[in-house]
C-alpha positions, -999 to 999 in steps of 0.1 A, spaced: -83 121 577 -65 135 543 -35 129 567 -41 92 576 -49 85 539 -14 100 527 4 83 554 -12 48 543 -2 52 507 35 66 516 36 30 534 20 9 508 47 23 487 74 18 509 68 -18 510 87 -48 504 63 -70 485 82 -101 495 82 -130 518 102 -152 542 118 -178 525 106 -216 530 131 -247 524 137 -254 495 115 -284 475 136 -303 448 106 -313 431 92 -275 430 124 -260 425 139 -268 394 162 -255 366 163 -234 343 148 -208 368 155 -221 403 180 -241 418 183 -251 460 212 -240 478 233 -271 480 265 -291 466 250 -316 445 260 -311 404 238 -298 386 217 -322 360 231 -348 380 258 -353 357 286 -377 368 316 -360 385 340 -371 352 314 -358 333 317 -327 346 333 -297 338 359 -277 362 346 -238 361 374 -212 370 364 -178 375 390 -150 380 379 -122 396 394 -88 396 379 -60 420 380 -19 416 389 3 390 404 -7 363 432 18 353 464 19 328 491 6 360 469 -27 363 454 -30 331 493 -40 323 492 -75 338 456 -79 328 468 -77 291 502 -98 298 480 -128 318 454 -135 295 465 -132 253 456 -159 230 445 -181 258 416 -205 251 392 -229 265 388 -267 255 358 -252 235 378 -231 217 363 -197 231 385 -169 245 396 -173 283 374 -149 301 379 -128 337 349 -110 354 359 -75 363 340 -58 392 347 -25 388 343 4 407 340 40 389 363 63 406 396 64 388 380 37 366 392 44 324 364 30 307 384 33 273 403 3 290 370 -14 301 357 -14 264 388 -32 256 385 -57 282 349 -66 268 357 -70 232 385 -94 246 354 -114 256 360 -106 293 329 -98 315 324 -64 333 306 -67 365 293 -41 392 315 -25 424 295 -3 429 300 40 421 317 52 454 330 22 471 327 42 502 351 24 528 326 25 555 315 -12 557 287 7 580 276 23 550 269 -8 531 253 -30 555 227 -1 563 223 13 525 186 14 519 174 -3 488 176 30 469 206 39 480 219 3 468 199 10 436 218 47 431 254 26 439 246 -6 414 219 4 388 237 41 387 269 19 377 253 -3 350 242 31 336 275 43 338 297 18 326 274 7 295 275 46 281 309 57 288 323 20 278 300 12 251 285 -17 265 257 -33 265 231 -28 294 225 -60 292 259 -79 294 260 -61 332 243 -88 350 261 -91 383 274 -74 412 301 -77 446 296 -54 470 326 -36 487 348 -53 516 326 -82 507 298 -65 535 262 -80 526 236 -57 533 207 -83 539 174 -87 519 181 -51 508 205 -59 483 188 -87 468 154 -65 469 176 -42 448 187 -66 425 151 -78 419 135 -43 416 168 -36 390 164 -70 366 204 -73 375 208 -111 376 237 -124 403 255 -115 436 291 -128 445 299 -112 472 287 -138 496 317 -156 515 311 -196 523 335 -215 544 315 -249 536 337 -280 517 328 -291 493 318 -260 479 282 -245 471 273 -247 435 253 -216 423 215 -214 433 187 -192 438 174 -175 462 131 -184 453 138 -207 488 158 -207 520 197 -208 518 215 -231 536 249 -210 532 266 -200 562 267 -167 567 305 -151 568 296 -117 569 262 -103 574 230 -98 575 224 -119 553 190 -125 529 160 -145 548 136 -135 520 123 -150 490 140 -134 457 127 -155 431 152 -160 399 180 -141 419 214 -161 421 236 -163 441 273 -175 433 290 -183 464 328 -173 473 343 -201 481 371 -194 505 404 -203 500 421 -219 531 458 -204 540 490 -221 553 476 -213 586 444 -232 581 425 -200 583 396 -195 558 404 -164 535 374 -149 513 401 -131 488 438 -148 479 453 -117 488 434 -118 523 454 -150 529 485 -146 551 517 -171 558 519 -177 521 552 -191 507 574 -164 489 589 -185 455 567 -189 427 567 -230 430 557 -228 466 529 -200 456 516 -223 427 517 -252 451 494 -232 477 471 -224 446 470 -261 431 459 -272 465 433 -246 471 421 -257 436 423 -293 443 392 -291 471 369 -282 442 387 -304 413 388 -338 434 355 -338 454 323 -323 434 336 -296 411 322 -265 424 331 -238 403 366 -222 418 373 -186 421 404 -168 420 391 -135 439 419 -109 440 424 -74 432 455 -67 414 475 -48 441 482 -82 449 509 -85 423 523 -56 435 528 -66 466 552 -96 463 574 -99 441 570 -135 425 528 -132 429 516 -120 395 547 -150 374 530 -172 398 499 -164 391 508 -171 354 519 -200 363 489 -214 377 467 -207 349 492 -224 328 486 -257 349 448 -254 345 452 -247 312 468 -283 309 438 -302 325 413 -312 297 381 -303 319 387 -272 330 374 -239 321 382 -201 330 351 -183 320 334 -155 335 304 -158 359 279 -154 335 290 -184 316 288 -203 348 255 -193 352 245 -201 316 258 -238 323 243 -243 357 210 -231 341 211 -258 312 243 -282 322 255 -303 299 285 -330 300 320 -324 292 316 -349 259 291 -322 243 310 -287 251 336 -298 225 328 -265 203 312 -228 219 276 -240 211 268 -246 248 278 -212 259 270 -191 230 306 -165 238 318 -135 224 346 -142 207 373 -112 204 364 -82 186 382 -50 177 379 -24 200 353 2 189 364 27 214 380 63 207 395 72 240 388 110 252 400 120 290 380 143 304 389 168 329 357 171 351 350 185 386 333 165 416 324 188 445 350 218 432 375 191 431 393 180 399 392 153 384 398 131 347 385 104 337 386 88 304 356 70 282 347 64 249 331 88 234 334 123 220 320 144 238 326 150 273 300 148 307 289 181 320 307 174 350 321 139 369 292 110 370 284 101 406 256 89 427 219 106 415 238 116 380 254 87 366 256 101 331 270 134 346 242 153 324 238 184 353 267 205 364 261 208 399 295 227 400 286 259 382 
């Protein structure tokens, strides 16, 4: 009997207190707090009314060889509402300098969540429990905000590795953890998702799954719309795309048009997903690159902002005539750094290794999964 009664508790713990998802109601779904899946505007405000959202997207750690073209793409750029240009950084924490990631926040970039390991098993991923997920995404938030001296709460989204949804799990995860988006979910669908939630069924096609049946109520979901190569194949990344042109002009041309399915039919935000070994790669990518912000940059209605700030806009839109100033989105403009960087040399299962963060005193040994703030020495 004491047997039966432990084993019913164990599973009343163990218990997703969820349900399946039903379609989704306009009339009960409705912002602030819930949006359906679909590829109306938000608000309902006119298409030249409405405002073009870029969001560049940078994956991994974030280290002194790319930080280099991070600081050389973005200086002194600004948006028609006079706030600071913004990327979203998904970082990941081995061989991450957070010294670096400070800096990229008081620039008035966003940090986001790659999780700790980024394990290359994409096995590993789609069958992570939810604590497991929790020990990879939470353990990171924890991470990042005391060794780059950020705040918890400007941590509000994640992108799992290789892109591999893990079902209802993650989005359990992000529920039980208060963290506030995914973007790691791939749609092939044109025009392009805006951002929802996930309180009712999705109607996005599912790239790579599983993929979330449940109800998550308040948890978004900001699509990745996929770029389409010069072989008409759908890539979920730009440097997953293949046949590209090798000069800069033909490289900007095959980024203008990608742009243009978004920019000429409903305005779904556009993301430039890439990780910066891109511009390694070949040699014209990153002056291309360059050059293609310097052509949004010349269109009144469009803004490069990080995903938050889409968010923020989707939750309250507003037209393009009343985001003349940075009322609507509230942003950090640039501040100095407030960062003292101190590199560590730190073992991880007898192995070396450094890693450098902000403040003065050094982790009893290298933050990882179970030990995000590195506070036991498993190594003595």
């Amino acid at each position: 009997m004491i047997t039966l009664t432990i084993l019913l508790v164990v599973t009343a713990v163990s218990q997703c207190f969820c349900y399946e998802a039903k379609p989704c109601n306009p009339n009960d779904c409705r912002l602030p707090d819930c949006r359906c899946a679909g590829i109306d505007i938000p608000g309902n405000i006119p298409l030249h009314e409405t405002p073009q959202f870029v969001t560049i997207t940078f994956d991994d750690a974030v280290t002194f060889l790319n930080n280099d073209y991070y600081q050389k793409a973005f200086p002194d750029r600004v948006n028609p509402d006079s706030c600071p240009v913004a990327a979203t950084y998904y970082i990941s924490h081995e061989y991450t300098d957070y010294s670096l990631v400070h800096k990229l926040y008081r620039q008035g970039h966003e940090i986001a969540l790659h999780s700790i390991t980024h394990f290359s098993s994409t096995e590993y991923w789609k069958k992570l429990s939810v604590s497991g997920l929790a020990d990879e995404f939470a353990g990171q938030k924890v991470l990042t905000s005391h060794f780059a001296k950020i705040p918890s709460d400007d941590l509000q989204g994640i992108r799992m590795p290789f892109l591999q949804m893990s079902g209802d799990k993650g989005f359990e995860m992000l529920n039980k953890e208060r963290i506030n988006f995914d973007s790691s979910w791939p749609s092939q669908k044109a025009p392009g998702l805006w951002p929802y939630t996930l309180d009712t069924l999705s109607t996005q096609d599912c790239v790579i799954g599983p993929c979330p049946t449940n109800s998550w109520n308040g948890t978004w979901v900001q699509p990745m719309l996929s770029w389409v190569d010069p072989r008409n194949y759908h890539c979920s990344m730009v440097d997953m795309c293949l046949g590209l042109p090798e000069d800069v002009d033909g490289l900007v041309s095959f980024m203008i048009d990608n742009f243009n399915r978004n920019y000429l039919t409903n305005k779904a935000p556009f993301g430039f997903y890439v990780h910066s070994a891109w511009f390694i790669v070949g040699q014209n990518h990153f002056a291309a690159f360059v050059k293609f912000i310097d052509y949004l940059q010349g269109l009144p209605d469009v803004y490069l902002v990080g995903a938050s700030d889409v968010l923020k806009w989707v939750k309250n839109p507003v037209s393009i005539s009343k985001m003349k100033n940075p009322s609507w989105s509230n942003c950090r403009m640039p501040t100095a750094p407030d960062c003292v960087a101190k590199s560590c040399r730190l073992k991880k299962n007898g192995q070396e290794r450094y890693m450098t963060q902000c403040l003065s005193k050094c982790p009893a040994t290298y933050p990882w999964l179970g030990n995000p703030l590195g506070e036991v020495n498993y190594n003595l």
